[in-house]
C-alpha positions as CSV (number, residue, x, y, z in Angstrom):
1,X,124.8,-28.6,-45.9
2,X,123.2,-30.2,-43.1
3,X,120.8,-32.1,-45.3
4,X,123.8,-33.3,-47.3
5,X,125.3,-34.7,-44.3
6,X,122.2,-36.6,-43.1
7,X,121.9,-38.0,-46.6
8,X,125.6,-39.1,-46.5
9,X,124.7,-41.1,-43.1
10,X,122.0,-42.7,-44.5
11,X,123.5,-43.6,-47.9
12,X,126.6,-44.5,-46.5
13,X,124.7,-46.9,-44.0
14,X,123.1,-48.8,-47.0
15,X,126.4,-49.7,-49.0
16,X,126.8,-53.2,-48.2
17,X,123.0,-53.2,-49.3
18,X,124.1,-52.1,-52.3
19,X,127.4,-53.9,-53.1
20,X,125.1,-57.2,-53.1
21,X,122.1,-56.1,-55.1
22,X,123.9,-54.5,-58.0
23,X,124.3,-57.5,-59.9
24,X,120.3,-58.2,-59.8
25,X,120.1,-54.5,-61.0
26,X,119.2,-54.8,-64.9
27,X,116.5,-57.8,-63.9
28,X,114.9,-55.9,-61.1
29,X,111.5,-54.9,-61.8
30,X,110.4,-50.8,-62.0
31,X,108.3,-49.8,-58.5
32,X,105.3,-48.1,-58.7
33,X,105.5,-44.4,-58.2
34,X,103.6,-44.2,-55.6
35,X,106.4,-46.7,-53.9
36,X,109.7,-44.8,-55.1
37,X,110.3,-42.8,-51.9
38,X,113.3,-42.8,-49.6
39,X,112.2,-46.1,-48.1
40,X,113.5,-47.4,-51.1
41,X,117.2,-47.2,-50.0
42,X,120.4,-46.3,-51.9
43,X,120.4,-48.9,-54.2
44,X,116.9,-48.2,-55.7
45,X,117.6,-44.3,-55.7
46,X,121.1,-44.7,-57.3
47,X,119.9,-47.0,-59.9
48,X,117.0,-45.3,-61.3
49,X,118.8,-42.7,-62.6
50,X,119.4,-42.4,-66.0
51,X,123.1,-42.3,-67.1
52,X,123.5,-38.8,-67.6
53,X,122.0,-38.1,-64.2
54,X,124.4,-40.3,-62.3
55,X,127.4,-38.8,-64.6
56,X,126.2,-35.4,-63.1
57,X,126.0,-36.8,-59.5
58,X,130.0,-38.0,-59.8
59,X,130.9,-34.6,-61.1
60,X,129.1,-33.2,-58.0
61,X,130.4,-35.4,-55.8
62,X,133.8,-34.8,-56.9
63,X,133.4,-30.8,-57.1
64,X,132.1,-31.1,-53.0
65,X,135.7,-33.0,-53.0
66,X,137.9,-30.9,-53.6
67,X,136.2,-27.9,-52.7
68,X,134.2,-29.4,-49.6
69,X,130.9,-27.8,-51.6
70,X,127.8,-29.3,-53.2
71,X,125.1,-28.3,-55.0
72,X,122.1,-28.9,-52.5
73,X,119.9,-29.0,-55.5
74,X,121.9,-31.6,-57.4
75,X,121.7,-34.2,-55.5
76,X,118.1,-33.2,-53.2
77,X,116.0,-35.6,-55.8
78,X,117.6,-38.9,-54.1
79,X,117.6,-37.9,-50.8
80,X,113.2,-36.7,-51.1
81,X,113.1,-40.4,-53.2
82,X,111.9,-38.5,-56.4
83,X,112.7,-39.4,-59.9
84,X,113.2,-37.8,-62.9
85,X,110.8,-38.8,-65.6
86,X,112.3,-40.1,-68.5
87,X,112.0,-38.2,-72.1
88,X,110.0,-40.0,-74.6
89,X,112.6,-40.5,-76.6
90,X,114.2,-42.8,-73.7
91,X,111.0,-44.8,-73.7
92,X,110.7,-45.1,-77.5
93,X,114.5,-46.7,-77.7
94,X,113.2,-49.4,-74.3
95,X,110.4,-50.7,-77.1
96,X,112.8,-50.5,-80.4
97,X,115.5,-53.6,-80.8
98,X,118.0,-53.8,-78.9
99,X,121.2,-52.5,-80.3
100,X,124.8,-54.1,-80.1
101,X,126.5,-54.3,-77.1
102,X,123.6,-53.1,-74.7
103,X,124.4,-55.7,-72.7
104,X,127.4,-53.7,-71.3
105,X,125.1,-51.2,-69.9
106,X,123.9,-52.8,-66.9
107,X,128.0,-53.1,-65.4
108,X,128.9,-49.5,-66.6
109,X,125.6,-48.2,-64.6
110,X,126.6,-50.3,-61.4
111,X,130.6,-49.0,-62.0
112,X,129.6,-45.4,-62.0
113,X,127.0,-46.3,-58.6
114,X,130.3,-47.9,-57.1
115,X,132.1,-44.3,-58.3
116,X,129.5,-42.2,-56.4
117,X,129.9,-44.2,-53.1
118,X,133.2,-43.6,-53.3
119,X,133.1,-39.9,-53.9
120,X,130.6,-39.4,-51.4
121,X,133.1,-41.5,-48.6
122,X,135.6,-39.0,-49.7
123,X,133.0,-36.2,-49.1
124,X,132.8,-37.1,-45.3
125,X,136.5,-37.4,-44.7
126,X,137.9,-34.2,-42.9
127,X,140.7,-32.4,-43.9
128,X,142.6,-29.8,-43.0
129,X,145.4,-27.7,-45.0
130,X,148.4,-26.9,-42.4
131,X,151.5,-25.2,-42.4
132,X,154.8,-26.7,-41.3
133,X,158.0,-24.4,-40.5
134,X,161.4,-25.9,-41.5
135,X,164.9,-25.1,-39.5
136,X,165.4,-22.0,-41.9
137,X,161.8,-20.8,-41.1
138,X,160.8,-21.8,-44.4
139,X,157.8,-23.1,-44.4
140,X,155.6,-26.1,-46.5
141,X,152.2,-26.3,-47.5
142,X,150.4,-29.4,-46.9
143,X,146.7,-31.1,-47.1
144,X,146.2,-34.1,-44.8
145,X,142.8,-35.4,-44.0
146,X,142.1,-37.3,-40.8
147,X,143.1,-40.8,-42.2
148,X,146.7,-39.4,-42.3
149,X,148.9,-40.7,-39.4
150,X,151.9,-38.6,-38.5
151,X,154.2,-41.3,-40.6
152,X,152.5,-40.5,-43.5
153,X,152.7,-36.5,-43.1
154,X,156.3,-37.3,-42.5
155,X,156.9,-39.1,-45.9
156,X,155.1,-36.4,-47.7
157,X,157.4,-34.2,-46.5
158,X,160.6,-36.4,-47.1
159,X,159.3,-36.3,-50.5
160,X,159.1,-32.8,-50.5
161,X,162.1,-31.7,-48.6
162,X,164.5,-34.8,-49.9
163,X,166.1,-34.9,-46.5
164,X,167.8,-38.2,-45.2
165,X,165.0,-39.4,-43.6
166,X,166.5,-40.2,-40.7
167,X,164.4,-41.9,-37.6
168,X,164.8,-39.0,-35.8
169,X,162.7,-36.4,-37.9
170,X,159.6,-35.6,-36.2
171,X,156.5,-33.1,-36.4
172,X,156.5,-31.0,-32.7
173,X,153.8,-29.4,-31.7
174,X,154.5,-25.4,-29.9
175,X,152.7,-23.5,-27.4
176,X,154.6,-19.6,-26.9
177,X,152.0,-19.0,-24.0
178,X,153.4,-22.2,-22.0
179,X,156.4,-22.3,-24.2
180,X,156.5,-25.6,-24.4
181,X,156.8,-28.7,-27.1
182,X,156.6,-32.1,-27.4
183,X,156.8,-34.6,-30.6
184,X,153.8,-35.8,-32.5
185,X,154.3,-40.1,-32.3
186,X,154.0,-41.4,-35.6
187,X,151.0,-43.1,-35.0
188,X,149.1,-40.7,-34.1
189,X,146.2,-38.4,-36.9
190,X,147.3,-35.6,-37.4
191,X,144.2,-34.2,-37.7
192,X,142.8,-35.4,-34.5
193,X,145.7,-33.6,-32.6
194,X,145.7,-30.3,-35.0
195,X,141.1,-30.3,-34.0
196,X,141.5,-29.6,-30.4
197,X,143.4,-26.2,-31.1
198,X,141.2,-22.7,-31.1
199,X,141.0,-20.5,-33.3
200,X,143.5,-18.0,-32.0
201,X,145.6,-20.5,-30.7
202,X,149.6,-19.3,-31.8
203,X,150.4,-23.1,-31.9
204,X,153.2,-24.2,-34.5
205,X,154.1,-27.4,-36.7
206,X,157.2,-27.9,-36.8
207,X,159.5,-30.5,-38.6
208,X,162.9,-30.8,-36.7
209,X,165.5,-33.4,-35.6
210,X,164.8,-35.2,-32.2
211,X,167.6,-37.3,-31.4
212,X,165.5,-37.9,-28.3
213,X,162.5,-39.6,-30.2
214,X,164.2,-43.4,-30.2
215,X,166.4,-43.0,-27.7
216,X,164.8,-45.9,-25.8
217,X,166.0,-48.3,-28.5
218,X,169.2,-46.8,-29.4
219,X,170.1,-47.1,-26.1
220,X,167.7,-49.0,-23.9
221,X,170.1,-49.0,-20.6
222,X,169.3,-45.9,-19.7
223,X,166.0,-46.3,-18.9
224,X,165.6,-50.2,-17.8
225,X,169.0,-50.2,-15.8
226,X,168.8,-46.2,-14.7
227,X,169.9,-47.6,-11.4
228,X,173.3,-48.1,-12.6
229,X,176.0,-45.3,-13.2
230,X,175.8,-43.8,-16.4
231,X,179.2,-44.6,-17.3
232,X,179.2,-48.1,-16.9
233,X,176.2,-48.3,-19.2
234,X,178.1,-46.5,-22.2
235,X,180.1,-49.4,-23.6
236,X,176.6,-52.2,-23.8
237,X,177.4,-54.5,-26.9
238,X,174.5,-54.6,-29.7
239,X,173.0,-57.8,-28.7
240,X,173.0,-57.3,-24.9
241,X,170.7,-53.8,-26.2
242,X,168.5,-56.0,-28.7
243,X,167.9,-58.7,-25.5
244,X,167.1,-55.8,-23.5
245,X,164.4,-54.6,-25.9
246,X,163.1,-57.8,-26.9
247,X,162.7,-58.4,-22.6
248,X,160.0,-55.2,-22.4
249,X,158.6,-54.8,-25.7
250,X,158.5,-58.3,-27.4
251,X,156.4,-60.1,-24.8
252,X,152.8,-60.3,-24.2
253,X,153.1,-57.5,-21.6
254,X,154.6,-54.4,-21.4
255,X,157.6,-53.5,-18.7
256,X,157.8,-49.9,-17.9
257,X,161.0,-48.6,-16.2
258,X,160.5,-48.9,-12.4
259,X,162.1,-45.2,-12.3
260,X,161.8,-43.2,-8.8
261,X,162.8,-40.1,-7.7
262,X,162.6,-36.6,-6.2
263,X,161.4,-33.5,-7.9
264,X,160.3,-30.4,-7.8
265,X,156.4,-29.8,-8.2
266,X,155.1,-26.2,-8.8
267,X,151.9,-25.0,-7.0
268,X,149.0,-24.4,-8.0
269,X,148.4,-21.0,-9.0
270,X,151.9,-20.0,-7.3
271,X,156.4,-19.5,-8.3
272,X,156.9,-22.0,-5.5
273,X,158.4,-25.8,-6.1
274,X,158.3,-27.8,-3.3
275,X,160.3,-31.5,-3.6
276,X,158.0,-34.5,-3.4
277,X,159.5,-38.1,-4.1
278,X,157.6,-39.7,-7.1
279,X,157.5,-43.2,-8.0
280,X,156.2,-44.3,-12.0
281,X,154.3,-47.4,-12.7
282,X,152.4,-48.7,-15.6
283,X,149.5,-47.3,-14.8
284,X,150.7,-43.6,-13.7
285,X,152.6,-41.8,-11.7
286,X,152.2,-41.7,-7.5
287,X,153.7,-39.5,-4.8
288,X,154.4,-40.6,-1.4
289,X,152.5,-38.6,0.5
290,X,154.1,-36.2,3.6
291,X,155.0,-39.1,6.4
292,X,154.2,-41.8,4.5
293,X,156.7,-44.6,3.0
294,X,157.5,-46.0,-0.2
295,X,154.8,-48.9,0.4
296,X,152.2,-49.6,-2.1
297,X,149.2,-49.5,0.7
298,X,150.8,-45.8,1.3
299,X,151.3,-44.2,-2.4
300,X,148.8,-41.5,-3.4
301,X,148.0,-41.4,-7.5
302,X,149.4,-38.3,-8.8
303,X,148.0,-38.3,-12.5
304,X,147.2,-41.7,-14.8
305,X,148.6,-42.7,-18.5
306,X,144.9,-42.7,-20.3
307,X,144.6,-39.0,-20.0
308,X,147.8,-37.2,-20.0
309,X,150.1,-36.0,-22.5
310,X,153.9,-34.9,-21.6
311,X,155.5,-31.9,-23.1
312,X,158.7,-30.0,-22.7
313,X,159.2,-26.9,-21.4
314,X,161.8,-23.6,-22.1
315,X,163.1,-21.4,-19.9
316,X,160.5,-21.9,-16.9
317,X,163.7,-21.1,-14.4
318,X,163.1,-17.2,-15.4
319,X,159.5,-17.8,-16.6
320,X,158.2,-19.3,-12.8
321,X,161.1,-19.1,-11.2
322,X,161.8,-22.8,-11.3
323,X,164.6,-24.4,-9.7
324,X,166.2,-25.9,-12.8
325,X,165.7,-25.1,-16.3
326,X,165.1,-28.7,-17.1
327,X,161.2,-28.9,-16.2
328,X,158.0,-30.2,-17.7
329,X,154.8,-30.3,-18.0
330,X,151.7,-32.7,-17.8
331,X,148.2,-31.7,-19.2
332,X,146.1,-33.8,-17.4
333,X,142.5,-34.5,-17.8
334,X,142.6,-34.1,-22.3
335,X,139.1,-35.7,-23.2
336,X,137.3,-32.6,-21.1
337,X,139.8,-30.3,-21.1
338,X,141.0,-30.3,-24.8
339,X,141.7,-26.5,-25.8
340,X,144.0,-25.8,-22.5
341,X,146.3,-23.7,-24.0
342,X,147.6,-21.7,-20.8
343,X,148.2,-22.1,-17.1
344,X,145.4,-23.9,-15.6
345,X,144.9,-26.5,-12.5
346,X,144.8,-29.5,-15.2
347,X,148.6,-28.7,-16.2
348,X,150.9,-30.1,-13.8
349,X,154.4,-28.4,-13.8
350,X,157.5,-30.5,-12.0
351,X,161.1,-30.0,-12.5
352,X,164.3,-32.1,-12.6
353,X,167.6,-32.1,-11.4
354,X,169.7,-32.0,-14.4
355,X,168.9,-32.7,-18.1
356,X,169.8,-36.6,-17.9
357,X,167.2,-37.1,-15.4
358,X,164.4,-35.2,-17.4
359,X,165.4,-37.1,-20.2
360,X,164.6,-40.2,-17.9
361,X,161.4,-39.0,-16.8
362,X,159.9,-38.1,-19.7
363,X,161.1,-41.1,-22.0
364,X,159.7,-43.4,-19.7
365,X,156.3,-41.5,-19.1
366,X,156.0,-42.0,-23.0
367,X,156.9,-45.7,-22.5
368,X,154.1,-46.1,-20.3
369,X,151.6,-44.5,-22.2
370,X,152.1,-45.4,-26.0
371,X,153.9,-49.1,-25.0
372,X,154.4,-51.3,-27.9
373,X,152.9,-48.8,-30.4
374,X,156.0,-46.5,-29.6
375,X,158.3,-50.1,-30.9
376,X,155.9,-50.4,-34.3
377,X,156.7,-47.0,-34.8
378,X,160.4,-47.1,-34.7
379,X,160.5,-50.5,-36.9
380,X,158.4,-48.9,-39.5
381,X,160.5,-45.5,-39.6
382,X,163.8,-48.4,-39.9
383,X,162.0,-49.5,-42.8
384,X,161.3,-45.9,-44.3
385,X,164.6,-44.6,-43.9
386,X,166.6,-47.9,-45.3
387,X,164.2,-47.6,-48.4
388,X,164.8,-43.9,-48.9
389,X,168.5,-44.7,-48.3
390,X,168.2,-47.5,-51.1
391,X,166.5,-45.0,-53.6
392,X,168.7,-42.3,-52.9
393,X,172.3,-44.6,-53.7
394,X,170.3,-45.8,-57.0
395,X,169.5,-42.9,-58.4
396,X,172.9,-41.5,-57.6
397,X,174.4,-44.4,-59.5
398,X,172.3,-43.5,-62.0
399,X,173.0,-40.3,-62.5
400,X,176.5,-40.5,-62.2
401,X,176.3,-43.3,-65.4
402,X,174.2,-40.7,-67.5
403,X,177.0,-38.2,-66.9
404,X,179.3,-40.3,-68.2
405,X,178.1,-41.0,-71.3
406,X,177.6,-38.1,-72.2
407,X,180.6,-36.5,-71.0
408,X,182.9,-38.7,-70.8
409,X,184.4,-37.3,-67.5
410,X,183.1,-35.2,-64.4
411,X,183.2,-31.6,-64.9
412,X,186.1,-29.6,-62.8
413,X,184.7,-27.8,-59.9
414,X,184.4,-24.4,-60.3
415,X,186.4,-22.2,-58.1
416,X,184.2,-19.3,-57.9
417,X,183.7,-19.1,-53.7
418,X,180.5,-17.1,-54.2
419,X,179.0,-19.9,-56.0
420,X,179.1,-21.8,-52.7
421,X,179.0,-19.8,-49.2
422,X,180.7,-20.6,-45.7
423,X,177.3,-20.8,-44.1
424,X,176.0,-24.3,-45.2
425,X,172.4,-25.0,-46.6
426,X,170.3,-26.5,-43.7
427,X,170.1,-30.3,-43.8
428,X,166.8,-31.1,-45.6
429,X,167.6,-28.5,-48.8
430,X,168.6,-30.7,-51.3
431,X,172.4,-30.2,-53.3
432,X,172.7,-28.6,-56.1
433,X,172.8,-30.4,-59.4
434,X,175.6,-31.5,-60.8
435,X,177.2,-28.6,-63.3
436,X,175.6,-26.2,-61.1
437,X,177.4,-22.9,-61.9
């Protein structure tokens, strides 16, 4: 397998080679044997195979495909630069007449090369095969490979699930050991995220309802005029909230919210939580050091946006003895410290007052971080769930006209209670058909 994947770099590295040469393929003249090695390049190799040989190398390439397998001896002739010799038979129809139509020969040749590239691209993408737990601890199957942005995971699972796809359905990653969470953004791979887990990690997929995941375009008050009483910010008018948004994520720069505060920061290593007054800008977050002031020339960097990644945490008031049970945590330090998967000095724990300000906090961390791409994200998922809600009222329509032709008039409900229990179906199970008895 290792000489597959070298051949794959270096065939892969000579496409556009090929892509411009494949139309002088049928006049280009036969080398010498003594020539034909891999020096040659893709092109050469690919097209001095006879027709049945590159049928065999698509079916190879597509069996490694699906079943991330191929036959090393298959396909070992083009990466050593040897050719199979032709039967005699093959030569004796080059000298006879040419038949009808051999002029199609040449562009079926270069479509099955184009084929093989294709397959072998495909051969190089990874993919994994994950498993999602639903609300009722159901659970879904799914293959994504690592072109697959969270979006895309979440339509295939829309599709599977026939939910509402509302803007607030999201893939969460869990950890038991920190028992912690936080929500996959949408632009994110999915396979990227799911690579840096080990292989006894008891990390979890799961696809829930955050109403927390836009909350900083529903309502963008709450984090760009924090400094305001919450009840005064409850009645803002539409456009006053679209102004607001268009102010910090429509210009050429970004505006983080300017949000300060005290909280409580565990030790390292130790169940104690001392207050220390943080202070979040654009590029991080900074403490003011003991005796110090609020002054820029005085703040000391207490972790920056590049390298962390926010989560929330559960129950940490009996777990470390927090103050408040609304705390979080910040792995710091990712690119080097990937597979942290318990307590460790890169995993900053702090903790907030009440749930409104953790809410604040970590909103506006993700602000920071993601920016604009957290904006794309909710205008695309807009877009998603106003199509779905479009597709959904048609074929309702629809369905409701074929039932009326052919009966006339809706069937009476049925009054059997056991066909319907009290305890209703969780959200994303789709109703049953009409008739259903």
């Amino acid at each position: 397998m290792d000489d597959i994947d070298v051949m794959f770099s270096d065939l892969l590295g000579e496409i556009e080679d090929l892509s411009q040469s494949l139309t002088q393929a049928a006049d280009a003249p036969v080398a010498a044997p003594h020539e034909r090695n891999f020096s040659i390049g893709l092109n050469e190799c690919l097209n001095e195979l006879e027709d049945h040989d590159l049928d065999s190398l698509v079916a190879d390439l597509a069996y490694k495909f699906t079943l991330e397998s191929v036959h090393h001896e298959e396909i070992s002739s083009c990466t050593d630069g040897q050719t199979t010799t032709p039967p005699q038979d093959s030569k004796l129809a080059a000298d006879s007449p040419t038949p009808r139509g051999v002029s199609q020969e040449p562009q079926m040749k270069a479509d099955k090369i184009r084929l093989a590239l294709e397959k072998l691209k495909e051969a190089k993408v990874r993919k994994l095969v994950i498993k999602v737990m639903m609300s009722d601890r159901s659970s879904k199957i799914l293959m994504v490979d690592e072109r697959q942005t969270v979006r895309e995971v979440l339509d295939k699972l829309f599709e599977k699930t026939r939910c509402d796809g509302s803007i607030n359905w999201s893939l969460c990653e869990t950890n038991p050991e920190l028992q912690i969470e936080r929500v996959f953004e949408d632009h994110e791979c999915l396979v990227e995220l799911l690579s840096v887990w080990t292989r006894q990690s008891e990390n979890r997929i799961h696809f829930v309802s955050r109403p927390q995941k836009y909350v900083m375009f529903t309502e963008p008050q709450l984090f760009f005029m924090w400094r305001k009483k919450k009840a005064s910010l409850s009645g803002m008018k539409s456009q006053a909230r679209e102004l607001l948004i268009k102010e910090h994520f429509g210009g050429s720069t970004l505006i983080v919210p300017d949000l300060e505060g005290t909280l409580y920061l565990k030790e390292d290593g130790k169940k104690v939580w001392k207050p220390r007054y943080f202070l979040l800008r654009a590029s991080g977050i900074y403490y003011v050091p003991k005796g110090k002031t609020k002054s820029s020339t005085d703040l000391a960097c207490f972790v920056r946006f590049d390298r962390v990644t926010v989560y929330l945490s559960s129950n940490y008031k009996h777990k470390y003895k927090s103050p408040t049970d609304h705390c979080f945590i910040l792995k710091v330090g990712l690119r080097k410290h990937p597979c942290i998967q318990k307590e460790s000095p890169h995993i900053k724990f702090l903790c907030c007052e009440d749930e409104h300000t953790l809410l604040l906090w970590v909103t506006s961390i993700r602000i920071a971080k993601y920016g604009t791409a957290l904006y794309k994200n909710y205008q695309a998922a807009l877009k998603r769930t106003s199509t779905l809600h479009t597709l959904q009222s048609t074929a309702h329509k629809d369905m409701v006209i074929g039932h009326g032709q052919l009966g006339g008039s809706n069937p009476a409900p049925s009054s059997n209670m056991e066909d319907y229990p009290h305890e209703p179906p969780p959200d994303f199970i789709p109703p049953p058909p009409p008739g259903h008895v």
